[in-house]
C-alpha positions in Angstrom: -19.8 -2.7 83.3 -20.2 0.5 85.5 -23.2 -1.0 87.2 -21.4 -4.2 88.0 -18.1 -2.7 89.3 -20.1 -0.3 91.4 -22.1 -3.3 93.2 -19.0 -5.4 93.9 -17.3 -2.6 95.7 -20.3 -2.6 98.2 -18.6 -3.9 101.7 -20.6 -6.3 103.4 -21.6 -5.9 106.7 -23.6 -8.4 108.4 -23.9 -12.0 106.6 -27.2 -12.6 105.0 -26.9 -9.2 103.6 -23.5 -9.9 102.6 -25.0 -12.9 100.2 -28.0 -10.6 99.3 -25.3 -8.5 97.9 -23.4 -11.0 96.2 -26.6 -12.7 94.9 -27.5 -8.5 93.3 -23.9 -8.3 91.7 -24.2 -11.2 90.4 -27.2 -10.4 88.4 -26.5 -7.3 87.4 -23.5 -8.6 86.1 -25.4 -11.4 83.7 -28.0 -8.5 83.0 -25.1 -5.9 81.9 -23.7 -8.6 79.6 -27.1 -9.9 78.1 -28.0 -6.3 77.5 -24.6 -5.7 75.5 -24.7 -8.8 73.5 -28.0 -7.4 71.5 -26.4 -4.2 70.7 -23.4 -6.6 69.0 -26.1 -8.5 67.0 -28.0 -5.8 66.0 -24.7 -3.8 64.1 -23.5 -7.2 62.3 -26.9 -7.1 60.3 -26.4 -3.3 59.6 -22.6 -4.2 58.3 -23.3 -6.6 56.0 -26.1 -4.4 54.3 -24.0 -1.6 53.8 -21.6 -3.9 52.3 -24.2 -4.9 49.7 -24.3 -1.6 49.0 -21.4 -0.9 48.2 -20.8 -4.1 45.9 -17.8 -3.2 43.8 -17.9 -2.8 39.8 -14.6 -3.9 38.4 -13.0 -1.7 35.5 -10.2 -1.9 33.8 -7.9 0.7 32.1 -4.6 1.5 30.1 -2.0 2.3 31.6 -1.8 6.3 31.7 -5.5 6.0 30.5 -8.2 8.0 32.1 -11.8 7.7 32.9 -14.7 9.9 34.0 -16.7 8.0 37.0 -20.1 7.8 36.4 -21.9 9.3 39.7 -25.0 10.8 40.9 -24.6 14.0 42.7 -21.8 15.9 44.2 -19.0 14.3 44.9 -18.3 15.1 48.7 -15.2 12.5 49.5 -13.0 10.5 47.5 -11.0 7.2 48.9 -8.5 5.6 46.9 -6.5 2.2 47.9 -3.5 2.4 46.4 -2.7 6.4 44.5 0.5 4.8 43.0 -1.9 2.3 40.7 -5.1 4.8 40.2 -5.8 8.5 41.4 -8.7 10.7 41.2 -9.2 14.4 40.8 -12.5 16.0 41.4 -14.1 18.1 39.3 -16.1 21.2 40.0 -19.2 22.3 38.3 -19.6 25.5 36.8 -22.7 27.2 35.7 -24.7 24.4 33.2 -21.0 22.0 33.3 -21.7 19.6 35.5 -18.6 17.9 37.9 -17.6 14.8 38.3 -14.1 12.5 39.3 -11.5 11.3 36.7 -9.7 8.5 36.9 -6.1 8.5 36.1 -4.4 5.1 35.7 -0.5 5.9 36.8 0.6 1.8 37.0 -0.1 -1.8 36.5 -2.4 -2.6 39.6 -5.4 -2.9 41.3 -6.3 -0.3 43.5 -10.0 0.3 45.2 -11.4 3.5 44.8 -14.5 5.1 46.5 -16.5 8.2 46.0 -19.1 9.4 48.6 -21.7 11.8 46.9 -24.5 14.1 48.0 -27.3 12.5 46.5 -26.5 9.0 48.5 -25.1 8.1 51.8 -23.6 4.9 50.7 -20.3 5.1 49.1 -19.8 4.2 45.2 -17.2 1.3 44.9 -15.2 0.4 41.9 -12.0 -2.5 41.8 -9.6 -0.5 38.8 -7.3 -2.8 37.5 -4.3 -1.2 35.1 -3.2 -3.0 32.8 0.5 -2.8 31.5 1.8 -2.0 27.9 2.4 -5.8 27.2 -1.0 -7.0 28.0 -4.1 -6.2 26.2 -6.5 -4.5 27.9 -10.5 -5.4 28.4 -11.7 -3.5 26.0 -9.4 -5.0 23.2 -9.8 -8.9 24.9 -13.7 -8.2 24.0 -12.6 -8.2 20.7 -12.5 -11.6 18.5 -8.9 -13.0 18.3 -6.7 -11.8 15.5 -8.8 -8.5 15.1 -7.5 -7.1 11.6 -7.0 -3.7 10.8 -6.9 -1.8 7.4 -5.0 1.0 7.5 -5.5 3.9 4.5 -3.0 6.2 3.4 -3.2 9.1 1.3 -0.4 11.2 0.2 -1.3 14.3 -2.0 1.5 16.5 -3.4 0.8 19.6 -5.6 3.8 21.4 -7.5 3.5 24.7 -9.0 6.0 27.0 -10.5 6.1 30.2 -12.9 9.1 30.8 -15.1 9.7 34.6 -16.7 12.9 35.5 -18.8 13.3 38.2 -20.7 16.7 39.7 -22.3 18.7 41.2 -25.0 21.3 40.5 -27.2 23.1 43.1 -29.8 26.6 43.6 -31.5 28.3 46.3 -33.4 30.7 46.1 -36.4 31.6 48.5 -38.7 34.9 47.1 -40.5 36.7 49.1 -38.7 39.6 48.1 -35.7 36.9 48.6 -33.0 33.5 46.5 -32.4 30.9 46.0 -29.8 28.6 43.4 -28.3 26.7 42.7 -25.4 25.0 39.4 -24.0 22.4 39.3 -21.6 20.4 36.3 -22.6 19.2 34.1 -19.8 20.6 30.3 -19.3 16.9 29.5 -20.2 16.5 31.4 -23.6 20.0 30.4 -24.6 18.8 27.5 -26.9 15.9 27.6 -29.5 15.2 24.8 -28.0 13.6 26.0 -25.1 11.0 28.0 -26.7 10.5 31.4 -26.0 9.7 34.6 -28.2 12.8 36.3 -30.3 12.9 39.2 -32.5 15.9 40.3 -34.4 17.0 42.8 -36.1 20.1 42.9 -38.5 22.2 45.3 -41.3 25.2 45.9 -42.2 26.8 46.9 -39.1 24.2 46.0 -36.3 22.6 43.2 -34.8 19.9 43.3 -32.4 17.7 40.7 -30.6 15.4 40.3 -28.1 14.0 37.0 -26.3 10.7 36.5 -24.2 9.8 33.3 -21.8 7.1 32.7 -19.5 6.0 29.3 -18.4 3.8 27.9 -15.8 3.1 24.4 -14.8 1.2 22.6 -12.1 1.7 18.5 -10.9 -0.2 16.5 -8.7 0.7 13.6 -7.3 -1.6 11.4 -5.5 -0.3 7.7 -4.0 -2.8 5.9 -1.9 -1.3 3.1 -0.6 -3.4 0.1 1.7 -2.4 -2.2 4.4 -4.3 -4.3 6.4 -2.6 -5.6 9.5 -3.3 -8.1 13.0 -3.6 -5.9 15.9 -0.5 -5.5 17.5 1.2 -6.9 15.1 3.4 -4.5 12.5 2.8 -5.2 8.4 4.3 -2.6 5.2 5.0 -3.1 1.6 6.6 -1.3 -1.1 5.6 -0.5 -4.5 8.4 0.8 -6.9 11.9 -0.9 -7.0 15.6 -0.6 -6.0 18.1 1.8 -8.1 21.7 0.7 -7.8 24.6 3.0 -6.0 27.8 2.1 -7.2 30.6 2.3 -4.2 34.2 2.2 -3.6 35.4 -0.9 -2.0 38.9 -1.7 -1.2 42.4 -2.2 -3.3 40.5 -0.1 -6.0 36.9 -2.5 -6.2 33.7 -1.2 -6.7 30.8 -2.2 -4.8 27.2 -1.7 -5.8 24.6 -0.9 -2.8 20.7 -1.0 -3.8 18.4 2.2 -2.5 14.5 1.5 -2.7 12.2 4.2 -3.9 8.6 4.3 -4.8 6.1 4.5 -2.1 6.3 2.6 0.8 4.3 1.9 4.4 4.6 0.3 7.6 2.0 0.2 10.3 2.0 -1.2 13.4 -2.5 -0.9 14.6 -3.1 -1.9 18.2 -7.1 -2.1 18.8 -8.1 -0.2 21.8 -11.7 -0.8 21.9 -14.4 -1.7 20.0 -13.8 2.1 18.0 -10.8 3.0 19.1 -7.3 2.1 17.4 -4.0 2.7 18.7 -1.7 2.8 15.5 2.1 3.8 14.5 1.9 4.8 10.9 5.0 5.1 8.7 4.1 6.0 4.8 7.2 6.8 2.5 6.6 7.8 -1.1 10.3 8.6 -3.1 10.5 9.2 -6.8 14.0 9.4 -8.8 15.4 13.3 -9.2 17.1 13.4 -12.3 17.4 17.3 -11.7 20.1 16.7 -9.2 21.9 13.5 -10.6 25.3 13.3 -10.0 27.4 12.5 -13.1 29.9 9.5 -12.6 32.9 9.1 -15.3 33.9 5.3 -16.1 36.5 5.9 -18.6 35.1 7.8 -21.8 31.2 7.3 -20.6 29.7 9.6 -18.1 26.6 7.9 -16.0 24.0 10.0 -14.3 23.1 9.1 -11.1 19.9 10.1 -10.1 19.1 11.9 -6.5 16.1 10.3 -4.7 13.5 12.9 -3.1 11.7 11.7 -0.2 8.3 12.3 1.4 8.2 10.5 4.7 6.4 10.6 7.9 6.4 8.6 11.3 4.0 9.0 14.0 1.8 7.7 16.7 -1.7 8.3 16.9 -5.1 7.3 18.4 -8.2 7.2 16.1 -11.5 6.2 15.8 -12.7 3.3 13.4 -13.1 5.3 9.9 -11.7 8.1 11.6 -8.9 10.6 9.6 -6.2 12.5 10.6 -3.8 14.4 8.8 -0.6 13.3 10.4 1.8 15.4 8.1 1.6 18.5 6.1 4.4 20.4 4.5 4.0 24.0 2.1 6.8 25.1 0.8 7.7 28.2 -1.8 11.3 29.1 -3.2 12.3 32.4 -5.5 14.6 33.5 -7.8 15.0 37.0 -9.5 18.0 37.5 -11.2 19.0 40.6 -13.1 21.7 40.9 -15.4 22.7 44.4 -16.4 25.3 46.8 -17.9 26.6 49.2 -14.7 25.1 52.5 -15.2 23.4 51.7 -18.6 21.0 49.3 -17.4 19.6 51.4 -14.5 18.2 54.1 -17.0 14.8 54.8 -17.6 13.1 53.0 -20.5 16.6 52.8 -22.1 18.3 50.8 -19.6 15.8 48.2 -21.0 18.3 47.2 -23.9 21.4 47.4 -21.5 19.6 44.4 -18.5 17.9 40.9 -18.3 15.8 39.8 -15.6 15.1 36.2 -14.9 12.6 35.2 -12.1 11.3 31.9 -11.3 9.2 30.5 -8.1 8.5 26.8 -7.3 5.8 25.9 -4.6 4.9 22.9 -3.1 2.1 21.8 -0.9 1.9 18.2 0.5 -0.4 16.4 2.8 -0.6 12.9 4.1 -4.0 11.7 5.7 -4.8 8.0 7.3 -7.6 6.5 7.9 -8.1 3.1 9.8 -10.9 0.7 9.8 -11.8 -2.5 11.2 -12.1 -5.1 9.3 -13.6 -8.8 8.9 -12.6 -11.5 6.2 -14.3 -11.9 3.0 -17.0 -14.9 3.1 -15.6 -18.1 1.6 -16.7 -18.7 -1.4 -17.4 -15.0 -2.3 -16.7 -13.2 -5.7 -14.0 -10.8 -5.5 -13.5 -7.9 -8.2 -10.6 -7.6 -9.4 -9.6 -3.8 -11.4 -9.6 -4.8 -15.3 -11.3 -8.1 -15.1 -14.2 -6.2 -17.2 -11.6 -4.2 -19.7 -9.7 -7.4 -19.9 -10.2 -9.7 -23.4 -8.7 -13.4 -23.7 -6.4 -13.9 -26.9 -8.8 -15.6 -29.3 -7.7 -15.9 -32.9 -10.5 -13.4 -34.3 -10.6 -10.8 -31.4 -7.5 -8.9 -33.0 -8.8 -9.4 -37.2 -12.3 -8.3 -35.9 -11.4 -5.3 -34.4 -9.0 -4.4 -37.4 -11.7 -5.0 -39.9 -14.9 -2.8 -37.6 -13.0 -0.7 -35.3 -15.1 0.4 -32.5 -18.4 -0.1 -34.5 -17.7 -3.6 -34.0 -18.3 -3.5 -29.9 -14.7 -4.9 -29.5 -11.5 -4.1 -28.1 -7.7 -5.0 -28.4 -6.6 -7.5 -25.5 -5.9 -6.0 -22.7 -6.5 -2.2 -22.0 -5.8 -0.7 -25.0 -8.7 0.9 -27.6 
């Protein structure tokens, strides 16, 4: 274009060099514009190569899920479409750590993201798509429809407590207008009932005894309740029953209101990926508490009404298939020490002995629930399916019962059903 403007501003002078210089502009004007038009068909090629290069892969994520990009090299420049739907953060190396770019998904989208690296001049290209909450996401649509999920729950409790009493009991009585005694038995040595060590001592005008209790006990109590459950779908069951609550109603009515108790579970799994499961776990285990009933009066009959205590847990939590994780854990220890004395008299040496009763008890508890999710497929049609006690099990036949009577366990028989 500079060669063409600077040959038409040529003045003509005379008129056959006026045309020679009109014929010269002319062609260096078709020669400037054939020798730009190769230039313009020489860069398409170059375009559309690079644009093979640079194919993009799609992926798809979670919303608020993130991914490490798998690149070669340094990571020198990062381009991202849209940073509201996907961002990156790059990650430097340190020592034998290698770097790399995460992937963050922020939103439902699809947002372009490339990475320029040292190892390659052409840019890596990948198409993210975010999925929302309500949709499924890749991973979980390679899945087969209705992907099942069994959920196992264990919940462990262990109970230990240590009871020591010890105390003393005497009275003085000589016939005369004055007499002694003194008390200090604890509430559990009070009855004979209750066990314990006594020694007594008696004459004519003195009574003496003395009471010793120590107890220990342990409890474990293990439920492990099962649930299997579609994927994204919520299941639970309850094993145990319903106590009844008797209420107040109005114009002097009573109304009766039913509490379950047992153990209990509710799961709501959501499958990820192919080992991955999303799942909100709820397991429940309650047992009746006698200990802290509350006594109700009808007239002349008093009804106890039993306390419930509780073991519960909800959560949300991401897990591998056959993965565990304890999701609740609890220890717990309570003491008591009580001493009972006479002022003055009981805080003597060795003496003070007969004039005091100490009572001490501690109660600990430990409790831990763990689940464990799997993935599961439906049993074969047609298959055999064990059932417990199908083995111990013995149909009512009218010479199962006789024969056992008459050989007893010699015989190779049993009673019906479980018992030996």
């Amino acid at each position: 274009m500079q060669a063409a403007a600077h040959a038409t501003a040529r003045p003509a002078t005379h008129g056959g060099h006026g045309l020679a210089a009109s014929v010269s502009a002319t062609c260096l004007l078709a020669l400037a514009s054939f020798a730009w038009l190769p230039a313009v068909a020489q860069e398409a090629p170059g375009t559309a190569v690079a644009a093979g290069a640079s194919a993009a892969a799609a992926m798809a994520l979670p919303m608020h899920g993130q991914r490490m990009l798998p690149i070669n090299g340094r990571a020198t420049r990062v381009a991202v479409s849209d940073p509201n739907v996907a961002d990156v953060q790059i990650l430097s190396g340190s020592g034998s750590r290698a770097g790399g770019v995460m992937l963050f998904a922020n939103q439902p989208g699809t947002a372009d993201v490339q990475v320029w690296t040292s190892a390659s001049k052409t840019p890596r290209h990948w198409r993210v798509t975010v999925l929302g909450d309500d949709r499924p996401s890749a991973a979980a649509a390679s899945q087969a429809p209705g992907s099942m999920v069994q959920v196992e729950v264990k919940v462990v409790e262990v109970s230990r407590n240590a009871l020591k009493d010890v105390g003393v009991r005497w009275s003085s009585h000589d016939g005369g207008p004055w007499s002694a005694s003194l008390s200090l038995i604890p509430a559990g040595l009070s009855g004979m009932a209750n066990g314990g060590f006594s020694l007594f001592y008696t004459s004519g005008d003195f009574d003496a005894g003395l009471s010793l209790l120590e107890s220990t006990g342990m409890g474990r109590i293990l439920a492990e309740p099962t649930l299997v459950a579609m994927s994204g779908q919520s299941a639970s069951f309850l094993a145990g029953g319903e106590i009844p609550v008797p209420q107040s109603g109005g114009l002097g009515t009573t109304t009766v209101e039913y509490k379950p108790f047992g153990i209990g579970l509710t799961v709501s799994p959501t499958v990820l990926s192919r080992d991955r499961i999303a799942l909100k776990v709820a397991p429940e285990a309650s047992e009746l508490d006698y200990g802290n009933a509350i006594p109700i009066s009808n007239g002349d009959q008093v009804t106890l009404m039993p306390a419930l205590r509780t073991r519960r847990a909800d959560t949300m939590i991401e897990l591998g298939d056959g993965e565990s994780f304890v999701i609740s854990g609890l220890v717990s220890r309570q003491t008591i020490a009580n001493v009972s004395k006479v002022p003055f008299l009981g805080d003597l040496p060795i003496i003070g002995a007969f004039f005091r009763s100490v009572a001490y008890s501690q109660e600990e508890h430990e409790l831990i629930i763990v689940v464990t999710p799997h993935l599961v497929k439906p049993i074969a049609r047609g298959a055999h399916i064990p059932l417990p006690g199908d083995k111990l099990e013995k149909r009512n036949t009218p010479g199962n019962a006789w024969g056992y009577y008459l050989m007893g366990p010699a015989g190779g028989q049993q009673m019906p059903g479980f018992s030996r």
